[in-house]
N, C-alpha and C positions, 0 to 999 in steps of 0.2 A: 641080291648084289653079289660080284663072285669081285672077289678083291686079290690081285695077283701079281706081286714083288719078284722081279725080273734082277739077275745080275745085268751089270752095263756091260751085256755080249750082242749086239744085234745079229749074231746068226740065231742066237736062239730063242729069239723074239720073235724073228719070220718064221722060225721051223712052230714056235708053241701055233703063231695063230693059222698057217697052212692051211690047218684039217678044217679050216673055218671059208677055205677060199675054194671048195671044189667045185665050185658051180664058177666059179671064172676062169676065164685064159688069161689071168694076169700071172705072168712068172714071177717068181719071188724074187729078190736079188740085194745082195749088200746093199747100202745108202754110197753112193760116192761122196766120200768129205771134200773130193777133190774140186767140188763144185759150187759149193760157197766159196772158197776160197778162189776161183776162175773169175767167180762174177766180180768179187770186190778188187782181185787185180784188172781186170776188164774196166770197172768207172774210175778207179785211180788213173790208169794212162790215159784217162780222155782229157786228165788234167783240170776238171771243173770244180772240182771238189777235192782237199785235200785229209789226211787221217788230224791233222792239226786243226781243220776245220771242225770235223767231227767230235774232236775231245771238249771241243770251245763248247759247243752246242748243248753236249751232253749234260756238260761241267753245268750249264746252266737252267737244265733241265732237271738233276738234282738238287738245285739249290734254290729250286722255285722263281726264279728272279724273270718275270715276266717279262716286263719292259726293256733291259736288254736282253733275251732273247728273240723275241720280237723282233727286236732293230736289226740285230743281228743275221734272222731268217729274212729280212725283207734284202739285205745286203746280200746274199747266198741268190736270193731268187732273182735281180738285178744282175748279177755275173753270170747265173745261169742263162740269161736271155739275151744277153748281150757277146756270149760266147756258141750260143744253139740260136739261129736267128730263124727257122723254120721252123712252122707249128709239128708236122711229123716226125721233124729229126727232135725237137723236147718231148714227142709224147713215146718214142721206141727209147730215150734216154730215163726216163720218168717209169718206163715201162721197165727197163735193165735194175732199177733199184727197188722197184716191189718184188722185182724174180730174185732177187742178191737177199732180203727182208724176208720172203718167201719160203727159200733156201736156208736159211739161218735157220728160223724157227724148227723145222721139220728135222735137220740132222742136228742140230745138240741132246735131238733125243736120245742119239747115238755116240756122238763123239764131242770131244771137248776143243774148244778151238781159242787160240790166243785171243789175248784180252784185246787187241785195239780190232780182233774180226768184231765181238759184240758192241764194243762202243761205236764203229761206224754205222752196223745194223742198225742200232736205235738210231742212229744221225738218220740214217733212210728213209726209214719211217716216217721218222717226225718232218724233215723237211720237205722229201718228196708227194707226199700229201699236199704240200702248199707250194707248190713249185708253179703249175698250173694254176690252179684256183686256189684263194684261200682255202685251208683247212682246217681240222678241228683237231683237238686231241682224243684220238678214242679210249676207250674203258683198257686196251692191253697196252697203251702207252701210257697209261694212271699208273696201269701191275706194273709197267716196269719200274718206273721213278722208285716202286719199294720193294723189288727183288732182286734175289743175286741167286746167282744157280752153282749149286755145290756138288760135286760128285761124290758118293757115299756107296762102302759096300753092305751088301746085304745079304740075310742069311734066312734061309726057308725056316720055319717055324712050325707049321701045318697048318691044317685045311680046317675053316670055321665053316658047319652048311647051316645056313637059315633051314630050319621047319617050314614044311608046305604049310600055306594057311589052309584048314579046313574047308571044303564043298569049291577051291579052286582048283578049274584044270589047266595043266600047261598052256602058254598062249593066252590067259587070263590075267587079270590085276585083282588090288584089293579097292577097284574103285576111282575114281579121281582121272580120268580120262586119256588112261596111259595105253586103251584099247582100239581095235579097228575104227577109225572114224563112222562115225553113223551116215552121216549125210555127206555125197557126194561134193567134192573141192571142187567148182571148177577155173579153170584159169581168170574167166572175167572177172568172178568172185574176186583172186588174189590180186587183181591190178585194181578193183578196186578199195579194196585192203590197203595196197601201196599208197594208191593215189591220196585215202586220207590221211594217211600217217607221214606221209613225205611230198616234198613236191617236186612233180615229175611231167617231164613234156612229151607231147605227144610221141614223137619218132624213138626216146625212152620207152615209153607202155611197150611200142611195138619189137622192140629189143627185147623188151622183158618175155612176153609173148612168146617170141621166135626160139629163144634159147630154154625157156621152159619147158613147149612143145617138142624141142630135142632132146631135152634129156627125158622125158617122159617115152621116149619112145626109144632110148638108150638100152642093147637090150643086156647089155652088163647090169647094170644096175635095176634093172625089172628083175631079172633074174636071183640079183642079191636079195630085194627085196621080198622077193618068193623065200626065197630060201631060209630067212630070217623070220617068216609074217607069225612067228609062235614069239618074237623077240621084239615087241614091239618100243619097247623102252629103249631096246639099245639102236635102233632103225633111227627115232624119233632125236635121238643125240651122239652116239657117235658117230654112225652111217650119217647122220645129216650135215656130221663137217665135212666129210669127205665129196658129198655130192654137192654143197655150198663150193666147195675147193674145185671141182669140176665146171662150174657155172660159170667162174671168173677165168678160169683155162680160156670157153668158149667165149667169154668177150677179149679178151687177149688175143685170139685167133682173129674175131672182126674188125682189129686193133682199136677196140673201144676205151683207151687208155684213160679217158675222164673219169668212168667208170670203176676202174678198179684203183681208183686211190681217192677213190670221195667215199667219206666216213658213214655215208648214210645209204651206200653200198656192201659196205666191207666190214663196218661193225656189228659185233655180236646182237641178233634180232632186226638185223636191218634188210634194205631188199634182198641183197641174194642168200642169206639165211630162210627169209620165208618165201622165196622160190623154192630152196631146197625143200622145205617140211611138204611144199603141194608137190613138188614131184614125189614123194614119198607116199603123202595118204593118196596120189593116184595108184600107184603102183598096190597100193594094199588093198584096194577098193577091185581092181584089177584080179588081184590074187584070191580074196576072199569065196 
C-alpha cells in the first residue's frame, strides 16, 4: 500500500499521477469549480426547488425525524409533477440533479465551496432519488448524516516502504484472491449474478448486456487495464470507480434516467459496480 498526503493544490495532483496515464489520450486539465456551481444555479431558476427547501430537508435528515421527512419529500415530489407534467421533461430534470450531486462530490476534492452549495447537494440526492420512483437511502447518504468535510494543511513527513514478502513476484499477492481471475467472467455469468441479487426486467438484462459489451471493448480502458495487469488490487477498486462512473455516463447518454438514480444501480456493490469488476477481469483475462 503506498499512502500519499497531497497539499490541497490540484495542479499537483494531476502532474504526481500523469506518469500513470501514458497509455491514454486523456489530457490532464484543472477540475472547473465553475461547474457545480452552473448546475445548481441552473435547477434554482427552474424555480422547483428552492435553497430553503433544501435546508428544511437536510435540517431533517440530520435530526433523524422520519415521518416528517417523509411527509415533506412526498410534498417536494407532488410540486415537482405538478410543475414538469411530462415524463421526459422529469427524467432530463431528475437527470440535471444526479450531474449537479455528481459534480459536487468529484471537485470538493479540490476546492471548497459555500455551505448552502453542500446542503443543497445532499437535498439532491436524497430527494431526486425518490422523485420518480420511491427511493432508498443509500450507504453515502448514511456517511453523510455523520460527516463534515474540513480542509487541513499538510506537511510531508517521508516515505514508509513495506518489505517485499518473500518467494513474491511483482504482479503477485500474499493470497486471498486479489490475483488474475482464474476462470473466465462471462457476461451471462453476471446477469445472472444481477438477476439473483436484484430484481430486474427483461429489456434491463439487455441494457446491462449492451453497455457492458461496450465498455469491454472500450479501448481506453483495455488499454489501462493492460498497463496496470501487475496492479491488480488497485484495477479491482480504484480503476473500478472510475469504469462504474463511465457505465452510468453510458446510460445517461441512452437517457436511461430510472437507472441512474435507483439505489440498486448506484450503490456501492450494486449493478453497475459489478458491471464494472467484469469489465475489468475481461480486460485481464484479455491481457494475461
Amino acid at each position: 500500500v503506498v499512502v500519499v498526503d497531497f497539499t490541497n493544490n490540484a495542479e499537483v495532483i494531476l502532474k504526481a499521477f500523469q506518469k500513470y496515464r501514458q497509455e491514454s489520450s486523456f489530457e490532464a486539465a484543472e477540475p472547473d469549480q465553475q461547474q457545480c456551481v452552473d448546475y445548481y444555479e441552473e435547477i434554482i431558476a427552474q424555480g422547483i426547488f428552492s435553497q430553503q427547501d433544501a435546508e428544511k430537508v437536510v435540517g431533517l435528515i440530520a435530526a433523524d425525524e422520519d415521518a416528517p421527512l417523509q411527509y415533506s419529500v412526498n410534498a417536494l415530489r407532488k410540486r415537482f409533477q405538478n410543475r414538469i407534467t411530462t415524463i421526459e421533461e422529469r427524467k432530463k430534470f431528475v437527470s440535471l440533479l444526479a450531474r449537479f450531486v455528481k459534480s459536487y462530490h468529484f471537485l470538493t476534492c479540490f476546492f471548497t465551496f459555500p455551505e448552502h452549495i453542500g446542503v443543497f447537494a445532499a437535498f439532491a440526492e436524497y430527494v431526486g432519488a425518490q422523485l420518480i420512483k420511491q427511493g432508498s437511502v443509500s450507504e453515502l447518504m448514511q456517511q453523510i448524516r455523520k460527516t463534515s468535510v474540513v480542509k487541513a494543511n499538510v506537511r510531508f513527513t517521508g516515505v514508509v516502504a513495506m518489505p517485499e514478502q518473500p518467494g513474491l513476484r511483482k504482479g503477485q499477492t500474499g493470497g486471498g484472491g486479489n490475483g488474475i481471475p482464474p476462470e473466465r467472467v462471462s457476461i451471462q455469468d453476471m446477469i445472472e449474478k444481477i438477476s439473483n441479487q436484484f430484481t430486474i426486467s427483461d429489456d434491463e438484462a439487455l441494457y446491462i448486456r449492451e453497455v457492458t459489451e461496450e465498455k469491454m471493448e472500450d479501448t481506453e480502458i483495455q488499454s489501462t487495464i493492460s498497463s496496470n495487469i501487475d496492479d491488480v488490487p488497485y484495477l479491482k477498486s480504484t480503476y473500478a470507480v472510475q469504469v462504474s462512473s463511465s457505465i452510468l455516463d453510458a446510460y445517461e447518454d441512452r437517457d436511461r434516467f430510472d437507472e441512474i438514480v435507483d439505489p440498486k444501480y448506484i450503490d456501492p456493490g450494486a449493478i453497475f459496480d459489478t458491471m464494472a469488476l467484469t469489465v475489468i477481469y475481461h480486460g485481464l483475462q484479455l491481457a494475461a
